[in-house]
LUMDOTI-84841 format. One record per residue (C-alpha): residue number from 0; residue in three letters; x, y, z. Coordinates in steps of 0.05 Angstrom, whole numbers, padded with zeros to 5 digits. Layout:
LUMDOTI-84841
NUM, ALA, X, Y, Z
...
This chain:
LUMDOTI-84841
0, UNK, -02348, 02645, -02014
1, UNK, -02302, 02591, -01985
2, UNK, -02251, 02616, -02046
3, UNK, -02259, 02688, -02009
4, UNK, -02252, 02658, -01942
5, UNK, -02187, 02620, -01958
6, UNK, -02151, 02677, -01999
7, UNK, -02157, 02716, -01919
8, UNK, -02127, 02659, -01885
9, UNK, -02049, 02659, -01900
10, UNK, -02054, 02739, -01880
11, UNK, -02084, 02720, -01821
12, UNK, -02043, 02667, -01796
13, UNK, -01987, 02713, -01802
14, UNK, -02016, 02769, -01762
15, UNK, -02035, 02718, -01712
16, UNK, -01964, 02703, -01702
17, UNK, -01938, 02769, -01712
18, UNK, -01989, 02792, -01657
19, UNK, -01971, 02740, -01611
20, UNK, -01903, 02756, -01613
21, UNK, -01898, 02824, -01606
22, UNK, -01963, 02844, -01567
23, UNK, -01993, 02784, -01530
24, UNK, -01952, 02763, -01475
25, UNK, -01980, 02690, -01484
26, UNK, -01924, 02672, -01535
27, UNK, -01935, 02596, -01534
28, UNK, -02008, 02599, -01543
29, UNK, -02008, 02642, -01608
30, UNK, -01956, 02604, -01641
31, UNK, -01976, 02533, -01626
32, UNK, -02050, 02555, -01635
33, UNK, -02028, 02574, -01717
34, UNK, -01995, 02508, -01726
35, UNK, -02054, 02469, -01696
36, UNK, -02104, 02510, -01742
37, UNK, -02056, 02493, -01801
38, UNK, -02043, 02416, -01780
39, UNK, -02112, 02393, -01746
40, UNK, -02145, 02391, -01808
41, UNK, -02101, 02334, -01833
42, UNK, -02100, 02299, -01763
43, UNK, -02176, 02296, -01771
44, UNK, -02174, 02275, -01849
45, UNK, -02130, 02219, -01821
46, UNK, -02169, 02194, -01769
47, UNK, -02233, 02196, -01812
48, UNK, -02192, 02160, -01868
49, UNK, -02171, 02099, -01814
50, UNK, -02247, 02088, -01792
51, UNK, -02280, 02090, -01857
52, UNK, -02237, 02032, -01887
53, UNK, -02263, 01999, -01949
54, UNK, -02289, 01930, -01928
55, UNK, -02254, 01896, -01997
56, UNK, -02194, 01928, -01966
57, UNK, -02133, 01892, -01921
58, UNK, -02130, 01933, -01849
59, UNK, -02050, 01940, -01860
60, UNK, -02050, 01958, -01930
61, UNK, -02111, 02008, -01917
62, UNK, -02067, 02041, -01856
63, UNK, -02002, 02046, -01894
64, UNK, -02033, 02088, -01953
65, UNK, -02065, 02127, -01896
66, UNK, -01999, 02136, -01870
67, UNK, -01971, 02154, -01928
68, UNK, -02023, 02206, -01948
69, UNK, -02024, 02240, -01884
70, UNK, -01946, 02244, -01892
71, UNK, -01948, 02278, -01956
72, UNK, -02003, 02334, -01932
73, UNK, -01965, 02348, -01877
74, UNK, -01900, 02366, -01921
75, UNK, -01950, 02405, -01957
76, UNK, -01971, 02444, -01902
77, UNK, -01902, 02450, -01876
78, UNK, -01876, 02490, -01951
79, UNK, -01946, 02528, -01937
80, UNK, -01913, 02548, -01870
81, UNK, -01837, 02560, -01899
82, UNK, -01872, 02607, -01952
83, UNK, -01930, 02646, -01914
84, UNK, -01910, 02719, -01915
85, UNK, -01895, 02703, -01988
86, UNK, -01976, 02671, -01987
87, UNK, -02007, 02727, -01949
88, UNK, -01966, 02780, -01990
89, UNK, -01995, 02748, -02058
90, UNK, -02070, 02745, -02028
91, UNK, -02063, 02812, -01998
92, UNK, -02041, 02840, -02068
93, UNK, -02100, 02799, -02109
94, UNK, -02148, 02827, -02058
95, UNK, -02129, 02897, -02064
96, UNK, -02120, 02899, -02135
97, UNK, -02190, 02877, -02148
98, UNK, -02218, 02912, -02109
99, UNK, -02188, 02983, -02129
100, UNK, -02201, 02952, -02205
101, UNK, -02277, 02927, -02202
102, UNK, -02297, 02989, -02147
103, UNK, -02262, 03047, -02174
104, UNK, -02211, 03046, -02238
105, UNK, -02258, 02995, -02275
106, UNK, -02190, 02975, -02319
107, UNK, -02153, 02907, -02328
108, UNK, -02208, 02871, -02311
109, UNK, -02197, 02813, -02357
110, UNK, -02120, 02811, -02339
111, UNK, -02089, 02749, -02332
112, UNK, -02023, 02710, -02333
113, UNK, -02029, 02635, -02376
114, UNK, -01990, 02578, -02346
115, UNK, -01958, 02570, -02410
116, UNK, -01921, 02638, -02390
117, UNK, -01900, 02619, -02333
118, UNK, -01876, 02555, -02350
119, UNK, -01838, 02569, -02411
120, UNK, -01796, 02612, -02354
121, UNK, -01728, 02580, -02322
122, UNK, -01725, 02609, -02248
123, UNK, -01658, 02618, -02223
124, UNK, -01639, 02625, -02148
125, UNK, -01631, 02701, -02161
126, UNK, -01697, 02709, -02187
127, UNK, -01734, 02668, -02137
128, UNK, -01709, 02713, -02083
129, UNK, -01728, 02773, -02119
130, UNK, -01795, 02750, -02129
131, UNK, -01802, 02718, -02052
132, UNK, -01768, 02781, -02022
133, UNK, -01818, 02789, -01965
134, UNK, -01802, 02717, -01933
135, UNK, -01731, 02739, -01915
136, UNK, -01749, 02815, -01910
137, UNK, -01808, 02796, -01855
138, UNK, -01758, 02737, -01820
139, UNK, -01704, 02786, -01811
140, UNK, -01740, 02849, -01789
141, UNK, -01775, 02804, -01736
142, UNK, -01706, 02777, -01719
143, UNK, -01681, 02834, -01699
144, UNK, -01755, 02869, -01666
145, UNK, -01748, 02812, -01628
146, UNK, -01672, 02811, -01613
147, UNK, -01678, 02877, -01574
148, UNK, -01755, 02886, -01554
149, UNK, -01764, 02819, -01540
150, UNK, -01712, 02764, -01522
151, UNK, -01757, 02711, -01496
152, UNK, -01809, 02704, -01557
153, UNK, -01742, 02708, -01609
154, UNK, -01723, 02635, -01577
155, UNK, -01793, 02617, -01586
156, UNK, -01800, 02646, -01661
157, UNK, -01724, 02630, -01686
158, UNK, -01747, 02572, -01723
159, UNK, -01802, 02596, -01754
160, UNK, -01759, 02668, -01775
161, UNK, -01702, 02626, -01800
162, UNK, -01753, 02580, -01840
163, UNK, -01780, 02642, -01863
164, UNK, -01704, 02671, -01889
165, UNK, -01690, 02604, -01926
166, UNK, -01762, 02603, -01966
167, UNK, -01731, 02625, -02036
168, UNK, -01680, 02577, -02026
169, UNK, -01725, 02521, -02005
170, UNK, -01780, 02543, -02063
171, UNK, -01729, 02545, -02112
172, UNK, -01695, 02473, -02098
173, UNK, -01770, 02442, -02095
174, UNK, -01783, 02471, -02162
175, UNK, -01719, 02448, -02194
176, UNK, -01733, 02398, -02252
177, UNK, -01732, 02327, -02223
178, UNK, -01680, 02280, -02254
179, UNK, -01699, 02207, -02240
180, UNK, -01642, 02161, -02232
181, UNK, -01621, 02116, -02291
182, UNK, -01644, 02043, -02272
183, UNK, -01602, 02006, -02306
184, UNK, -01626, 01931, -02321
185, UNK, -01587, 01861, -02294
186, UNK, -01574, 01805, -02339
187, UNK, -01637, 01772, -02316
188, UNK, -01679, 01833, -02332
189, UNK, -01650, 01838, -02397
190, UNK, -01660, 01765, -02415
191, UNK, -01729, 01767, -02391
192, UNK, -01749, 01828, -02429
193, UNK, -01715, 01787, -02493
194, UNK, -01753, 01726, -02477
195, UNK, -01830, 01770, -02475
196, UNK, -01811, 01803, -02535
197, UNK, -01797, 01740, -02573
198, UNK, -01852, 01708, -02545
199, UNK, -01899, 01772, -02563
200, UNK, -01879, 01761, -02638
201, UNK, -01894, 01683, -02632
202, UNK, -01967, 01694, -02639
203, UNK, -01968, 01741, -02705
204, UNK, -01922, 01688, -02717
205, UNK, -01960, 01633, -02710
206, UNK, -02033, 01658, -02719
207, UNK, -02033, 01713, -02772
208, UNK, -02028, 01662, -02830
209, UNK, -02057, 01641, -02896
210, UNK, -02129, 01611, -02862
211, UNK, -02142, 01680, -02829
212, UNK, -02125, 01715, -02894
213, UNK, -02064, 01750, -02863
214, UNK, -02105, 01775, -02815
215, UNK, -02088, 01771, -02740
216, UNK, -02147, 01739, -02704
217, UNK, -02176, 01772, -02640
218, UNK, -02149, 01721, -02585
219, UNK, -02123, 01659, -02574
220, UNK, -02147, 01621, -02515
221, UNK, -02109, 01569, -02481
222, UNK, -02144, 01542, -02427
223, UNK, -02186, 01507, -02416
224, UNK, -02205, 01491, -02485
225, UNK, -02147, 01510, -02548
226, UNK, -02196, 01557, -02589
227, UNK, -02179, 01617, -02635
228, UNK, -02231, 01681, -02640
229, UNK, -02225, 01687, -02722
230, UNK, -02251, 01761, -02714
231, UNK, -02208, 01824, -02718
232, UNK, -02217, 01899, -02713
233, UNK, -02182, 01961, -02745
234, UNK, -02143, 01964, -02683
235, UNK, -02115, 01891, -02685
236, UNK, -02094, 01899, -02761
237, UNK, -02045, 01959, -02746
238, UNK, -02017, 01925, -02694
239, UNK, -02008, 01870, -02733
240, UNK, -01976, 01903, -02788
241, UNK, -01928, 01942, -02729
242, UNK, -01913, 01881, -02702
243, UNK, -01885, 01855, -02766
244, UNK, -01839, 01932, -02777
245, UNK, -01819, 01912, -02701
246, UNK, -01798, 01836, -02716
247, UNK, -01758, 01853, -02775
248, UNK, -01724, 01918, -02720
249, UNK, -01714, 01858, -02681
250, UNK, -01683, 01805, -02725
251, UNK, -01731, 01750, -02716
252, UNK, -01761, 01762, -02790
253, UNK, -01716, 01789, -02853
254, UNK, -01736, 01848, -02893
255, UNK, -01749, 01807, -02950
256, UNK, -01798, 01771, -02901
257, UNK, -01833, 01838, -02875
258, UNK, -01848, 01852, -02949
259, UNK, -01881, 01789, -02952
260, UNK, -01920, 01789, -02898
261, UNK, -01941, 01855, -02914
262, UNK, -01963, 01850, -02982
263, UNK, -02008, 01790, -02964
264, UNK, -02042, 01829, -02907
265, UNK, -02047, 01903, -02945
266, UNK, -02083, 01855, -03005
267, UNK, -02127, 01829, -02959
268, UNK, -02148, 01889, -02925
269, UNK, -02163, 01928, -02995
270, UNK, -02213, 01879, -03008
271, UNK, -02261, 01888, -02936
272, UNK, -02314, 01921, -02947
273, UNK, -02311, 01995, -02924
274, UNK, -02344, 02057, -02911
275, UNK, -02323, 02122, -02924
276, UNK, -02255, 02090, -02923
277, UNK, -02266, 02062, -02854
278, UNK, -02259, 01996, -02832
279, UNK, -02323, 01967, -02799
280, UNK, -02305, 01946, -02729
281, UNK, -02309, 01872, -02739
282, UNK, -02290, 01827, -02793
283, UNK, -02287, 01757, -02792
284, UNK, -02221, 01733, -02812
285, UNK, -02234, 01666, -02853
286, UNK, -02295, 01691, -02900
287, UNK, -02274, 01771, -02900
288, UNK, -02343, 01790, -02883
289, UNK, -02367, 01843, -02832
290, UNK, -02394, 01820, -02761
291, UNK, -02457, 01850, -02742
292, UNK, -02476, 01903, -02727
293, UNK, -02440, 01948, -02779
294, UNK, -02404, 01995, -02739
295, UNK, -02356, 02047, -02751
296, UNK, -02309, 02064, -02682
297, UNK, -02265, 02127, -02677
298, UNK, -02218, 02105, -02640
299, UNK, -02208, 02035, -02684
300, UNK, -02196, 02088, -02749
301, UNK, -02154, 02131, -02713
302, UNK, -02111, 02080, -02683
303, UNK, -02114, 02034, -02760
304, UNK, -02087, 02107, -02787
305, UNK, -02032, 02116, -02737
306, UNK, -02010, 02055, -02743
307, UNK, -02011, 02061, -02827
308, UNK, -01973, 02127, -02820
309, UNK, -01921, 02095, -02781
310, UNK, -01915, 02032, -02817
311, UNK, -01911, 02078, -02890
312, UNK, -01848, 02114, -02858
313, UNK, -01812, 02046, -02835
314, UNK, -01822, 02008, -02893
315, UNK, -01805, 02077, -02931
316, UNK, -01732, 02073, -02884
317, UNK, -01719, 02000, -02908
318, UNK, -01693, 02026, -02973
319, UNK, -01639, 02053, -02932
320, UNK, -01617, 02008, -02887
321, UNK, -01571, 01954, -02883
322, UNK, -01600, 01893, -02914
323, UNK, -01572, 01848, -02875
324, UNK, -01601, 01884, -02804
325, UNK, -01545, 01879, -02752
326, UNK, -01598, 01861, -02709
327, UNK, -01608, 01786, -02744
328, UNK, -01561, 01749, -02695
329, UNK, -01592, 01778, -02635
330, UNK, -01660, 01757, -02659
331, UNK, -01631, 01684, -02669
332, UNK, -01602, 01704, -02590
333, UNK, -01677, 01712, -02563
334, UNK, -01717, 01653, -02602
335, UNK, -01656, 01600, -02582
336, UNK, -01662, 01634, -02506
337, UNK, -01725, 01621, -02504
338, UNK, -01719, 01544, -02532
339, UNK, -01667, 01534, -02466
340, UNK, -01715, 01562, -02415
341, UNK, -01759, 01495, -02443
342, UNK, -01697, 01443, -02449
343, UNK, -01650, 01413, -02400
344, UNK, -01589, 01432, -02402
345, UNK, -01582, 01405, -02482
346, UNK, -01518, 01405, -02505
347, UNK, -01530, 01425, -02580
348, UNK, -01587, 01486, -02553
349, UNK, -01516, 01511, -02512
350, UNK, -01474, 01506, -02569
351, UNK, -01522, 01544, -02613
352, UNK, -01524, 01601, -02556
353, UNK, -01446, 01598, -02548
354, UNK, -01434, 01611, -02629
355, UNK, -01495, 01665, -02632
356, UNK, -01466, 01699, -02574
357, UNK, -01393, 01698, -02602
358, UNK, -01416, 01724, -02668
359, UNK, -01451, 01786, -02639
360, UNK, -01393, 01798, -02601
361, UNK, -01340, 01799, -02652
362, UNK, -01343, 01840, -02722
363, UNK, -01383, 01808, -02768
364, UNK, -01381, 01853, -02824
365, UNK, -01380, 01820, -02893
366, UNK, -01432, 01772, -02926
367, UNK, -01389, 01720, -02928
368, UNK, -01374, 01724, -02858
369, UNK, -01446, 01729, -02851
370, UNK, -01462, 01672, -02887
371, UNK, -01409, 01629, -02860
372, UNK, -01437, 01645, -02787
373, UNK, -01513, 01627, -02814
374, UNK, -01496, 01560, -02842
375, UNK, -01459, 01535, -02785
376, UNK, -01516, 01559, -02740
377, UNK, -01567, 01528, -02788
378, UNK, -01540, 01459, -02786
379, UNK, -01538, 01464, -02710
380, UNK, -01604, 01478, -02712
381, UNK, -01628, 01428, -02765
382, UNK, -01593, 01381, -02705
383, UNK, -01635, 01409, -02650
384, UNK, -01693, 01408, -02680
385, UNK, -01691, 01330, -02705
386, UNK, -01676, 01317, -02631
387, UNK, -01725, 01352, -02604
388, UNK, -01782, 01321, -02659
389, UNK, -01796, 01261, -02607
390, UNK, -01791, 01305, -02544
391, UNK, -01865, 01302, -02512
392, UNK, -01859, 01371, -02482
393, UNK, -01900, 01421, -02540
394, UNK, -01864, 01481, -02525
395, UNK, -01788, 01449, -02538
396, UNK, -01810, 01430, -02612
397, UNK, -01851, 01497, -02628
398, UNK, -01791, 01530, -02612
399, UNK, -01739, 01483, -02639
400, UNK, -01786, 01491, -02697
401, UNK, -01790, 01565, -02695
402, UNK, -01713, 01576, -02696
403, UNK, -01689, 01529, -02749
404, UNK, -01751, 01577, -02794
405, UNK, -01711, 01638, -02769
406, UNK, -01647, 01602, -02783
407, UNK, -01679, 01581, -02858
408, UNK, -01698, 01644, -02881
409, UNK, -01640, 01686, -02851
410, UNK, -01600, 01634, -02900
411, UNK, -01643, 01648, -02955
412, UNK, -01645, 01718, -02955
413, UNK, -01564, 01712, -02951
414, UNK, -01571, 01668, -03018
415, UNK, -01618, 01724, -03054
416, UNK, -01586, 01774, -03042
417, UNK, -01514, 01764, -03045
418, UNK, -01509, 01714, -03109
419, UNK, -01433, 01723, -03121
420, UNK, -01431, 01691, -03055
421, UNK, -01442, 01615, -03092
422, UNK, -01387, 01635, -03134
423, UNK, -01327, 01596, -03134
424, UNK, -01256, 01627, -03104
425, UNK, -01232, 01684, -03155
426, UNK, -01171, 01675, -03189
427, UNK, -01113, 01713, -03157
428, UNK, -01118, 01767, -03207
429, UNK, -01171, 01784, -03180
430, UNK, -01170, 01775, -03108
431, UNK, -01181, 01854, -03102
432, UNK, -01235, 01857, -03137
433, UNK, -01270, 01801, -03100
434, UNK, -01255, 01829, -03037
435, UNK, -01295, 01906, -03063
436, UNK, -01356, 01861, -03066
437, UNK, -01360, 01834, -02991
438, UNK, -01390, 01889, -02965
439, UNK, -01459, 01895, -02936
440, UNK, -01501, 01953, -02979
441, UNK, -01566, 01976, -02964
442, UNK, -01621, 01962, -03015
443, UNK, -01614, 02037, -03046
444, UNK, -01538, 02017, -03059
445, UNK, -01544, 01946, -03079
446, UNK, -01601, 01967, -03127
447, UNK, -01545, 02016, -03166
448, UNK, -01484, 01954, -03167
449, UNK, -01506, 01946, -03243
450, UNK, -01482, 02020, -03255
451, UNK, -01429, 02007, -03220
452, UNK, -01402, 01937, -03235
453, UNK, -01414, 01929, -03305
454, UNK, -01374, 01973, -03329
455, UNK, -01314, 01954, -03295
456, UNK, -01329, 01877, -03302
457, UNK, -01331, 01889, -03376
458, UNK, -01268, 01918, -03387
459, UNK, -01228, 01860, -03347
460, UNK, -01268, 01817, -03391
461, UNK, -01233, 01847, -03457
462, UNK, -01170, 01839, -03422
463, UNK, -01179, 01755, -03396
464, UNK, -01125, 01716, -03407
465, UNK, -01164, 01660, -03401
466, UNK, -01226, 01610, -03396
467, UNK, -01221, 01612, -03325
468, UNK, -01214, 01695, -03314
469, UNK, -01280, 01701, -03367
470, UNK, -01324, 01648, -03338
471, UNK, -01310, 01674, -03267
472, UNK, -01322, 01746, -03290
473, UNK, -01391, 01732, -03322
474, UNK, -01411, 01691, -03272
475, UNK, -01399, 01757, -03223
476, UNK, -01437, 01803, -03285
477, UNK, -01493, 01759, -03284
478, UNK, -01497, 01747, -03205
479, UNK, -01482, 01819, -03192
480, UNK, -01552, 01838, -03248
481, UNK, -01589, 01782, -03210
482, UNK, -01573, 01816, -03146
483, UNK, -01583, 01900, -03172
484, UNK, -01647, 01874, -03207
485, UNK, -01673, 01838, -03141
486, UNK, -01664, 01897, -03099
487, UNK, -01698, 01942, -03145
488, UNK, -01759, 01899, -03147
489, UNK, -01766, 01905, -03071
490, UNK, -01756, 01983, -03075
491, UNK, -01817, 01987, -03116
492, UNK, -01848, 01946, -03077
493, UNK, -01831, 01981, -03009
494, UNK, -01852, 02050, -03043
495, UNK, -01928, 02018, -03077
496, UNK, -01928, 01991, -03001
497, UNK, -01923, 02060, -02964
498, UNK, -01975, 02085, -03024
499, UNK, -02022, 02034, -03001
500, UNK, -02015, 02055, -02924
501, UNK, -02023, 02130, -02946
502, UNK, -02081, 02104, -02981
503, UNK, -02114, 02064, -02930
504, UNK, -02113, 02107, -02878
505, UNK, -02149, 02165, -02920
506, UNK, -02212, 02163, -02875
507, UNK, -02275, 02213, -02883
508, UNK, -02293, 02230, -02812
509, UNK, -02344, 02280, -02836
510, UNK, -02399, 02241, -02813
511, UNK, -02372, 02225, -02752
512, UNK, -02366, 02303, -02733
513, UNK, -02411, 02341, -02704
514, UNK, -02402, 02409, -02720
515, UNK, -02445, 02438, -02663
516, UNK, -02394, 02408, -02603
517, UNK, -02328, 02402, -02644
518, UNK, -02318, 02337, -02623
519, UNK, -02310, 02271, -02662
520, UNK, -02375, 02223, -02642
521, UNK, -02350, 02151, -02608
522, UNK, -02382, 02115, -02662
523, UNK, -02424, 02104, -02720
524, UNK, -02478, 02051, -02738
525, UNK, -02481, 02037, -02809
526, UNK, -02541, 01993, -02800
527, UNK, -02583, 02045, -02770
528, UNK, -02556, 02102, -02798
529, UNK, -02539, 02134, -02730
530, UNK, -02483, 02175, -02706
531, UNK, -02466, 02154, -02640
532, UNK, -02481, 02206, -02584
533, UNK, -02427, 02203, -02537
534, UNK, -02359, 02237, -02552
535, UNK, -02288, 02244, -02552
536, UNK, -02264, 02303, -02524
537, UNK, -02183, 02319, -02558
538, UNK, -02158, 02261, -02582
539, UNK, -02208, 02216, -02542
């Protein structure tokens, strides 16, 4: 009923004015009497609001949101104003039409328009006004009624008439898609946001080692007591694994790292015990057994299979990438940002930051350039770090710690992958040929060099002219199969590694189905043989 009473109200209202205008002679009563019917009702919410204050809630705070909502239903009911013949015309034709349909033609009953329809539409300007034609039609008319019949209630209805003329063009710029304005970050933001991330990756770092099994433990708690919650869930093993696809995006591990890490963890997880493919919902990380009870979650084997489709397609993209990520130097950036924020002004931790900073700003773009850069960096921090080994604040040598390890295995993966690198100079003859081989392939065109070196290196080496010329050319054969060979290996591994995620997050959720509400159940107990009975409802 209150449905039916409403759909009668924007009509009335605007027969109310109409009426008082152009029949009643008591012009101020009508009109101010339809904007108190149309406002009072949020004067009253307000009041009601202000005296029943929460008692866990601050007096100030509770008035400003009062404030503030009251604000925001009055706008409201000020576009509800701006667009009431268009209101009372819509009502007016719903009313009619179902009537006539339901008490006479007994046709289109079940007609309807979907949102999806209507939203899939782009209103222009023109086309508002053609569908909001009454507001100006009914604004003008009464203008000019009033402009000739009635003088003294057009100064009293101008506003409203003119309000009434402009609702397309107010309707329209409301509805127009809302572009939010580009915040663009400081320095400080952006340093900060570098700092959390590195410091985010610290604790896979430090705590999703060999004694958990490559497993990422639950927690670590700090205070008051150092303790580490050796349990972990579906959930906390994707994110584990993501967090290792991300740290590599970021430069703080190398690919060849990633690989690593990843193998150890994927091994691990294919030997927990499972059912139907899914992960119980606790394990404990040092012995690999389940936690009681057995439990199966939804949500923990959809999010484990999210996260195992996403990690199959980035490992999948390393093939293709760079594999020396341009992102490596800005990765050394965050961790030695970090060490600063817990050292005094050391003059060997602002060095370090000066020559990382100068390297992402100029062109680094050979390996030898590249390798130069990481060498001079890695002695610096060999330096900070034996400093830093009597300093009695913790956090200065974790972190001195940490980024002479980044520093390490940036070199290392330098030293694998480029072997022609440890090469001595090339003899002049050569010098072009050299210079062909300091570029930076990705793994997919490094793994071909064999196909494509050999066959020139050979035929310079029929044509030497000397011991020099063939010892420096086989020592660029062999460095150049060491180097084709090594990036093959991690192709197959990459590819057995996005099989295993394909594999692992192959989950039967038959059982955790019911067929009768087409919804997935929260949960199953393994122990009890009992499908949970709550639900998720979509995608839960």
């Amino acid at each position: 009923f209150d449905n039916l009473r409403r759909s009668l109200v924007p009509p009335a209202l605007l027969l109310l004015l109409i009426f008082g205008w152009i029949i009643s002679s008591s012009l101020w009563f009508w009109t101010i009497s339809v904007i108190g019917m149309i406002v009072t009702t949020t004067l009253f919410s307000f009041l009601w609001d202000i005296y029943k204050k929460p008692a866990d809630t601050l007096l100030l705070k509770h008035t400003i949101n009062s404030f503030r909502n009251v604000l925001t239903n009055l706008l409201q009911h000020v576009f509800t104003f701006i667009c009431l013949p268009y209101e009372a015309l819509i009502n007016m034709d719903a009313i009619i039409r179902t009537n006539w349909r339901m008490i006479f033609s007994h046709k289109n009953l079940l007609e309807w328009n979907p949102s999806t329809s209507k939203a899939r539409k782009k209103d222009t300007l023109f086309s508002t006004v053609i569908s909001m034609w009454i507001g100006p039609f009914t604004g003008t008319a009464l203008f000019i009624y009033l402009t000739y019949y009635s003088p003294l209630a057009l100064v009293i209805a101008t506003p409203i008439l003119l309000l009434w003329i402009a609702s397309p063009l107010v309707a329209w710029w409301i509805s127009a898609p809302y572009e939010p304005a580009k915040e663009l970050l400081n320095t400080g933001e952006t340093i900060f946001l570098q700092q959390l991330a590195r410091k985010t990756w610290s604790f896979f770092e430090d705590f999703v080692g060999n004694e958990d099994n490559w497993l990422p433990p639950d927690n670590y708690q700090e205070h008051m007591v150092s303790r580490i919650a050796h349990r972990t869930s579906p959930t906390n093993m994707g994110l584990s694994l993501l967090a290792n696809l991300s740290a590599c995006d970021f430069g703080y591990i190398t690919p060849g790292t990633l690989i690593d890490r990843t193998i150890k963890a994927i091994n691990t997880m294919q030997q927990l015990e499972k059912y139907h493919g899914h992960f119980y919902n606790w394990y404990d990380t040092r012995s690999l057994a389940v936690l009681a009870p057995k439990y199966i979650s939804s949500v923990d084997s959809g999010n484990l299979a999210g996260h195992l489709l996403v990690l199959k397609q980035g490992l999948l993209s390393q093939i293709h990438k760079k594999i020396i990520p341009s992102q490596l130097f800005e990765g050394l950036r965050d961790t030695v940002s970090v060490l600063a924020s817990y050292t005094k002004e050391n003059r060997l931790v602002q060095e370090f930051s000066e020559v990382v900073t100068s390297v992402i700003t100029s062109s680094t773009n050979t390996p030898d350039q590249v390798k130069h850069h990481l060498h001079l960096l890695l002695s610096l921090a060999k330096e900070i770090a034996d400093i830093l080994n009597g300093e009695t604040d913790n956090n200065a040598r974790r972190w001195s710690s940490a980024l002479l390890k980044q520093c390490e295995q940036a070199a290392e993966e330098i030293e694998l992958l480029f072997p022609w690198l440890n090469i001595q100079a090339a003899p002049e003859k050569f010098a072009d040929l050299s210079s062909e081989l300091m570029v930076i392939p990705t793994l997919h065109q490094l793994s071909g060099f064999s196909e494509v070196w050999l066959p020139k290196l050979d035929a310079q080496l029929k044509m030497s002219e000397n011991a020099v010329e063939s010892d420096w050319l086989g020592a660029v054969r062999v460095a150049v199969i060491t180097g084709a060979t090594l990036a093959k290996e991690r192709i197959i591994m990459l590819e057995q590694l996005a099989q295993h995620c394909h594999e692992l997050s192959n989950m039967d959720y038959d059982f955790l189905y019911d067929k009768t509400k087409n919804l997935l159940s929260i949960g199953y107990n393994v122990d009890e043989h009992r499908r949970d009975p709550g639900f998720y409802d979509l995608l839960g």
